[in-house]
N, C-alpha and C positions, 0 to 999 in steps of 0.2 A: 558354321551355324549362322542364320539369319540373326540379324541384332533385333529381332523383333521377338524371337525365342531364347534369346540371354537373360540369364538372371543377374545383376547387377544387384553386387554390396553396398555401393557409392557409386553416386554422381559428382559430376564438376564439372566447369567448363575446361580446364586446362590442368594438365594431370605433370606436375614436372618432378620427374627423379632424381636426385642429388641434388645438395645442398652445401654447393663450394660456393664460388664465387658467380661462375655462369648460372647455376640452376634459383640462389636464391635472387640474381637479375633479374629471372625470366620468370620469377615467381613474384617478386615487388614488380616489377613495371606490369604487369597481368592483372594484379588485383586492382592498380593504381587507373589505370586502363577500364575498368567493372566488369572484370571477370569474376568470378568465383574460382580458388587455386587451389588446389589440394598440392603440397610439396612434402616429397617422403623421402628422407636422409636412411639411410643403411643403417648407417653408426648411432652410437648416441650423440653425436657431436656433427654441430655443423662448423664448415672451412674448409674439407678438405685440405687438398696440397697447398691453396691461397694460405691456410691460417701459418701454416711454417713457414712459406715466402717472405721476402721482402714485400710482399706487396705493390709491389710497382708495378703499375700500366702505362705503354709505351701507346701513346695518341695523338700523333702529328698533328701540327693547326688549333690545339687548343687556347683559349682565353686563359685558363692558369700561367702558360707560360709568358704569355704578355705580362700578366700582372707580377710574375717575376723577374721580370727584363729580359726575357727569354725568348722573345717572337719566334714563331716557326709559322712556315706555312706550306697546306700541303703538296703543292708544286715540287719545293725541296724534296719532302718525303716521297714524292711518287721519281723521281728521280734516282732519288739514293735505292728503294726497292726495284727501279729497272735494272739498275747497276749490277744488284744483287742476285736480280730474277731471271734479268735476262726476259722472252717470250712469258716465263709466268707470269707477268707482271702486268698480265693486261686481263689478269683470272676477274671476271665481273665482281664476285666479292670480298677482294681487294679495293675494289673501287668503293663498293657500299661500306665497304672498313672506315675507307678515309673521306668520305663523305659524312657517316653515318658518328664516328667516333665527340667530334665535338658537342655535336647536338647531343649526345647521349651524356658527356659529363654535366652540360647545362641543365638538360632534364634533371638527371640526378640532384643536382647542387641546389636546383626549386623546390625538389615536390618530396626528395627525402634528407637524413642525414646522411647520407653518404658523398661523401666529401675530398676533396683532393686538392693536393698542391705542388706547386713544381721547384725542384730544385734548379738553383741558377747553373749548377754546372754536374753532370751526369749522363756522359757522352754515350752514343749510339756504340756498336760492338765492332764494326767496320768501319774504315779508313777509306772510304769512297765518295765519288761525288755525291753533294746535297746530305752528307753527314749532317747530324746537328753536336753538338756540343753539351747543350742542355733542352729544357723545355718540353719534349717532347715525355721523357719518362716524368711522370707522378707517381706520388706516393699519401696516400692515404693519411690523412686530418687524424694525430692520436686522440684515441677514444677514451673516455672514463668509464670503467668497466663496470663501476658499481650502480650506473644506469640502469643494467639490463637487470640487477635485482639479483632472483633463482636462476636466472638465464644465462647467468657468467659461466659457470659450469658446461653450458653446454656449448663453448668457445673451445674447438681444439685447440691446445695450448703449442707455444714452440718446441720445438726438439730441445729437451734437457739441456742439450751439453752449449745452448744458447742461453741459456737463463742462469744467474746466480741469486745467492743467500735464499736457495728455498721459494724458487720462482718470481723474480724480475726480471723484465723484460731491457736484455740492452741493447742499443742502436748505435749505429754505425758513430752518431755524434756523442756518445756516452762515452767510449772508448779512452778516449786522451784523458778528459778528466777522472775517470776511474783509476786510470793509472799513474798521475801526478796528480792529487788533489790537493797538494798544498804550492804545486811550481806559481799559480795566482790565486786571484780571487775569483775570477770568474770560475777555473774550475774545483776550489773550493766549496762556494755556493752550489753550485750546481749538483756534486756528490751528496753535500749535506741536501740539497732538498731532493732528491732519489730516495738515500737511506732513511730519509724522515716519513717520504708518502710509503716506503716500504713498510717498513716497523708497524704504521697505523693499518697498511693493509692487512699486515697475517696475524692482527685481533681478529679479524671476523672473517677473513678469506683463506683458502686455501696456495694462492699465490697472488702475485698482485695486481691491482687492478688499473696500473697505468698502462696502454695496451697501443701497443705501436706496430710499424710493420702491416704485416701479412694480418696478426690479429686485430689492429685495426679497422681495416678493412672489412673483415669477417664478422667483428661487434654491429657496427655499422650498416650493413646489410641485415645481423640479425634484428638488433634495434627497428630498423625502417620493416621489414616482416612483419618483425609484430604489430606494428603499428599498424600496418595496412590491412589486419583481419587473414592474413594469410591460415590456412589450417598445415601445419608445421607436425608432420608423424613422422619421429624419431623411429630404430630398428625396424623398419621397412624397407625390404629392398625388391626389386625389379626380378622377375621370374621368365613372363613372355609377357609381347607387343600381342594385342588382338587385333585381328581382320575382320572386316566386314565387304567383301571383294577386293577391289584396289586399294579400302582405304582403310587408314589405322583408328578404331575407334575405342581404343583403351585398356587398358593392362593387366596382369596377373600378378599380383604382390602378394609376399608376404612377410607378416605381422608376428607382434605377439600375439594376436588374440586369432594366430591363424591364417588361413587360404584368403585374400578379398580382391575381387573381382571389379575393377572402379572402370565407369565409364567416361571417358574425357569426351565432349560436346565439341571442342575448339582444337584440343589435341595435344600430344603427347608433346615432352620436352627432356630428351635422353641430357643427363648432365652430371654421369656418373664418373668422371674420373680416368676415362680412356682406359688403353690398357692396361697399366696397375700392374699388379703382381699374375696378372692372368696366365699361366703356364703353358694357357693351350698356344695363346697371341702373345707370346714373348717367342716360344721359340718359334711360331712362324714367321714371325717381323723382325726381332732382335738378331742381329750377329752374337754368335756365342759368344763370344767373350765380354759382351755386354747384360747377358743374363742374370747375372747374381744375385747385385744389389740394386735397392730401388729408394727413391726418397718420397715415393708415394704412401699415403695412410694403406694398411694393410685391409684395410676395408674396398680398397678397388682395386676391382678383380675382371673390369671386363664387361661387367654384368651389360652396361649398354650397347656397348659394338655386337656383344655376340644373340642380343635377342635381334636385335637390327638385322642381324643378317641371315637371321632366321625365317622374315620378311622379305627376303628378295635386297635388302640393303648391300651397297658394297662398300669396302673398305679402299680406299684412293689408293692407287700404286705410285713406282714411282716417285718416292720423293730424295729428296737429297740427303736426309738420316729420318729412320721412324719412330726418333726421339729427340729430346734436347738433353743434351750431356752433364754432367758434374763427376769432376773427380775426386773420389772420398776415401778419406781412409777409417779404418773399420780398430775399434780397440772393446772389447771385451772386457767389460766392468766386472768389479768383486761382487754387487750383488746382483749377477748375471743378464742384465740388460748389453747387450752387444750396443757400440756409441756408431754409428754411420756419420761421420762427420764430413759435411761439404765445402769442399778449401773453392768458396766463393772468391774471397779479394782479397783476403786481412795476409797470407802472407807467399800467395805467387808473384804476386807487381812487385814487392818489396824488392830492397837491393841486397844478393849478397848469398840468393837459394839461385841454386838451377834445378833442372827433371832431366832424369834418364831414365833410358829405355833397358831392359836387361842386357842389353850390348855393351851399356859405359857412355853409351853416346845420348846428348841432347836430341831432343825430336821437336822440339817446338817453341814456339817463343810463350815464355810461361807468366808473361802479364797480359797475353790473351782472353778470350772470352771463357768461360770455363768448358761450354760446349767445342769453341774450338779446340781445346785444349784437350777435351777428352776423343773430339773425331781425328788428330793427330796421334792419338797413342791407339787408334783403331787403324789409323792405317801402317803403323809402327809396327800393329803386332802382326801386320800379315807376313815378316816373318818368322821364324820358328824361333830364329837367336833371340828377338825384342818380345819373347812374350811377358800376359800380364805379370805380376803389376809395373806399373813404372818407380821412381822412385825422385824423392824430393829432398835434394843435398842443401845441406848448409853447415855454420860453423857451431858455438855456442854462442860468439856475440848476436847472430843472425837472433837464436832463438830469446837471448837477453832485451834485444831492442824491441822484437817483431813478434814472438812466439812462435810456433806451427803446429795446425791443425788443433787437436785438443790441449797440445800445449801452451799454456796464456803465455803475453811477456813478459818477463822481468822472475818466471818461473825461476827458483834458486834450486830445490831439491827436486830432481828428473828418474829418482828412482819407483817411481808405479809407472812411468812410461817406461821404465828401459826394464821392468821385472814381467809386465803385459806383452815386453816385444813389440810394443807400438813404435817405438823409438829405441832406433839401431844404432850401436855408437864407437868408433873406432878412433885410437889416439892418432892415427894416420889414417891416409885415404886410401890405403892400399887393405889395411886392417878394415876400414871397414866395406870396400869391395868383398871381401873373402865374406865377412858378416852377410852381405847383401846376396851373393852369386853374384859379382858382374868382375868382368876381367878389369886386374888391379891397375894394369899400365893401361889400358883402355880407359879407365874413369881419371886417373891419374891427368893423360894427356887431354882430356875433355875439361878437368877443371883448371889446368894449367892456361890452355884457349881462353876458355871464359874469364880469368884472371886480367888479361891482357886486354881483353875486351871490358874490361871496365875499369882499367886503368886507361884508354880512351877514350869512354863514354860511346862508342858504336859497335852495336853487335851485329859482326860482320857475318853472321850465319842467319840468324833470324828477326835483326831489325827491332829489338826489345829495347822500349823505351822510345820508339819514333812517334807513337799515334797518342792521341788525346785521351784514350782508353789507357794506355799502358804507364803516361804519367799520372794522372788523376788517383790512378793504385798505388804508384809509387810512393817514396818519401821524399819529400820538395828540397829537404836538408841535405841530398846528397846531390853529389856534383862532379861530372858537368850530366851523367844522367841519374835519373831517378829511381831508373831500373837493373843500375850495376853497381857492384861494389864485389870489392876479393873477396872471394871465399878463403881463413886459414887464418893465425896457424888453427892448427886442433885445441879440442877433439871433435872429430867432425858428427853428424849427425845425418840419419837417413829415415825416412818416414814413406811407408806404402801408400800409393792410392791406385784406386779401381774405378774402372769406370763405373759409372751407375746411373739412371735417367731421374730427371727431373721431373719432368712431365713428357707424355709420348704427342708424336708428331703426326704417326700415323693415323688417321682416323675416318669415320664414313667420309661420303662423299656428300656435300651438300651446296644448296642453292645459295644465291644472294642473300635469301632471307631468311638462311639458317636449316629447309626444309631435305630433309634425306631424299637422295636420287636411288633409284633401283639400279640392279643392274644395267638395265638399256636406258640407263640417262633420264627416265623419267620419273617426274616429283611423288613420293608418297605420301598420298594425301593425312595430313592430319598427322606425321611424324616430323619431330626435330630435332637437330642435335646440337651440342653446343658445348665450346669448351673443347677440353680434349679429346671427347668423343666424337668432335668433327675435325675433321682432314685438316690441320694448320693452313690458313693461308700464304704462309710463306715457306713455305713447302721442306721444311726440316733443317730450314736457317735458321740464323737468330740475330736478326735485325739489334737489337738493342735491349736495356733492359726492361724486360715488362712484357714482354713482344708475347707471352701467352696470354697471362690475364685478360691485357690490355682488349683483346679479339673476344675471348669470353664474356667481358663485361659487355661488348658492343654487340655479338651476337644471342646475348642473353635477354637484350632488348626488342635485337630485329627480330626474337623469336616469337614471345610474347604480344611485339605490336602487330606483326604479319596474322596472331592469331583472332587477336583483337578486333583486326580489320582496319587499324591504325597507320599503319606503316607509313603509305602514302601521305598521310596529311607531314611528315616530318620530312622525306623523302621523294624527291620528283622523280 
């Protein structure tokens, strides 16, 4: 139908769907810009997969890492992603990545609250040249939640089984003092003023409002939103992309209040969350045995790839996994919430667990990235003996010093893990082989290897404990590495995990500037994609920590300025 015979609900110059991290980007730099933005969240809740995150954006060359003693520059990073890439690496919006990335946290750090800082050590995920060490991954300025007023509510909160005493938020640096509050005073204080802003939070909130991480972030961008006039419509979500010949002039939504038909002037900006739970684009992208489980909000479903390519959009082939992995194991609560828990760091680096495969045998080295860690037990399962799940061995001291999975440390009574069958437990290794299915003298001689290997400190099978990555997880108090110690005596302990995706890899194909290519390579005028609804730049690697956001955030920018008509004046 001619756009001149459309009946139009709403106008706007810039029409963008989803409200993660990339869409509410592309919605603050847009308004900040004099657009006029209409941004429409699915859910009741904006963050997305960002607000569960760590938060981290991986940004080669930025000024926060100087100011932490952390110089990078991006010479290094474009090096280390040749390493990595190989021929990709020369993908033009790679380049606009690491061009484009500093300028955009600068931006940000002027004109809104969103904010970042770099830790002094937080190494890359690979062991190759032009690593960096630190600097490169940020993480997100903690936000005071009671800023946002009514709006805290509408901050997807973290996955439960991250949060104590009725929703607090704890962080990576919480940890030690939570669990020795009285070994100093430092972490003394530091407990006591947690449970104190706690206490005074949950008078008047529903959890609390010190907000770190992933929600961070999330506050932060909602904050700066509002701030800039943004028009912010909750349970909206994406239906079809309209045409008006070649080019995309606006969208089919719907609402509470119904069917509405919005014209976008400047154009569209898909930032729905990738594939998700989408059943149709799991099993055509996904390897079976990655379908299950997902640690995406159950709210993304697809909705943006599959209108895109309803349009002549395509979906990138091709790439090296069509997700980034996490291995998780799964425990079923008494009051029936199922826990998807993501064994990020806290207890594979540690000394003293190994993984195997349903064979008995080790398949990887398990202070790796957890993407590698879950495409190692993908290539494991192509045979029939290692299929899913794998499994993660240790002793009971392992679990006293270290915990695992939903297990905290220093856990004394293990009877809801071991009556859930989350936690399998055998007074020998043979007993709990038989528990597990894996043959007994198989796992037997597998831990007896790994025994010896850490009574040398070198793991002469998979090198655990050599990279900057694998110590940094580790614990510095063991010796001579940080990623070995004997497993035994009993009783021993075994814990499932599954693969499941983080966030998907696969995604359209799009320009420098963020803009969807059709199938024959050519730009759709007036569509964008952004986030994981566009094709990862780095092609179903994982660079280091942050390595999704970090492109989201940058291409949530190049969206909005390209639509602006900005781009150029930041960009030569």
């Amino acid at each position: 139908m001619p756009q001149a015979d459309r009946t139009w609900d709403a106008e706007t110059d810039l029409l963008v769907v989803g409200a993660g991290a990339a869409g509410m980007t592309a919605a603050l730099v847009g308004a900040l810009e004099g657009l006029n933005v209409m941004l429409c969240e699915k859910s009741d809740m904006v963050g997305g997969t960002t607000a569960t995150s760590a938060g981290t954006v991986w940004i080669p060359g930025n000024r926060q890492g100087q100011l932490a003693g952390t110089p990078d520059t991006i010479e290094a990073a474009r090096t280390y992603l040749a390493a990595m890439l190989g021929e990709h690496a020369a993908d033009l919006r790679l380049d606009m990545f690491l061009k484009a990335g500093p300028i955009v946290l600068d931006y940000l750090a002027q004109k809104t609250s969103v904010q970042f800082a770099a830790q002094p050590v937080h190494p890359d995920y690979k062991d190759l040249p032009g690593a960096a060490i630190g600097g490169r991954a940020l993480g997100a300025v903690p936000f005071d939640g009671r800023k946002l007023g009514d709006d805290l509510v509408r901050v997807r909160p973290p996955r439960r089984e991250f949060m104590v005493l009725g929703g607090m938020m704890v962080g990576k640096a919480d940890i030690a003092p939570l669990l020795a509050p009285f070994r100093n005073w430092t972490n003394f204080r530091h407990v006591v003023g947690l449970l104190a802003r706690h206490a005074l939070d949950r008078v008047s909130h529903k959890r609390g409002t010190r907000l770190i991480m992933g929600n961070a972030l999330v506050a932060r961008l909602l904050d700066s939103v509002r701030r800039a006039g943004v028009d912010l419509r909750f349970e909206t979500a994406l239906r079809e992309v309209i045409c008006d010949g070649d080019d995309i002039v606006g969208a089919i939504l719907s609402s509470p209040a119904g069917e509405m038909r919005v014209r976008a002037r400047k154009g569209v900006v898909l930032a729905t969350g990738g594939i998700g739970w989408s059943r149709e684009l799991r099993e055509r992208l996904f390897p079976e045995a990655a379908r299950r489980f997902s640690l995406a909000p159950s709210s993304n479903a697809g909705d943006g790839m599959l209108a895109a390519e309803r349009v002549n959009a395509v979906i990138e082939p091709d790439l090296h996994s069509p997700a980034l992995w996490m291995p998780s194991s799964v425990m079923a609560q008494a009051d029936g919430h199922v826990s998807v828990f993501p064994h990020i760091m806290l207890d594979r680096a540690k000394p003293g667990l190994l993984a195997v495969n349903r064979s008995g045998r080790r398949f990887v080295n398990e202070a790796d990235s957890y993407h590698d860690f879950v495409a190692a037990m993908l290539r494991s399962n192509a045979s029939a003996a290692s299929a899913m799940p794998a499994f993660l061995i240790c002793d009971r001291a392992f679990i006293r010093d270290f915990g695992i999975g939903l297990v905290h440390p220093g856990t004394k009574n293990l009877k809801m893990f071991l009556q859930a069958n989350y936690l399998i437990a055998g007074e020998t290794i043979e007993e709990l082989a038989r528990k597990i299915a894996v043959d007994g003298e198989r796992l037997a001689e597998t831990v007896e290897r790994y025994n010896r290997h850490a009574e040398t400190g070198v793991d002469e099978d998979f090198g655990r404990g050599s990279s900057p990555l694998n110590r940094f997880n580790g614990d510095p108090r063991t010796r001579p590495n940080p990623c070995l110690r004997r497993i035994g005596p009993g009783p021993y302990y075994a814990v499932a995990v599954w693969p499941s995706d983080l966030a998907s890899s696969a995604g359209l194909s799009t320009d420098s500037c963020a803009r969807v290519l059709s199938r024959d390579g050519k730009v759709l005028s007036g569509l964008y994609a952004v986030g994981t609804d566009s094709s990862s730049i780095f092609r179903g690697t994982y660079p280091g920590p942050g390595t999704m956001i970090g492109p989201a955030v940058v291409f949530g920018w190049c969206a909005a300025m390209d639509a602006a008509g900005a781009l150029r004046r930041y960009i030569a």
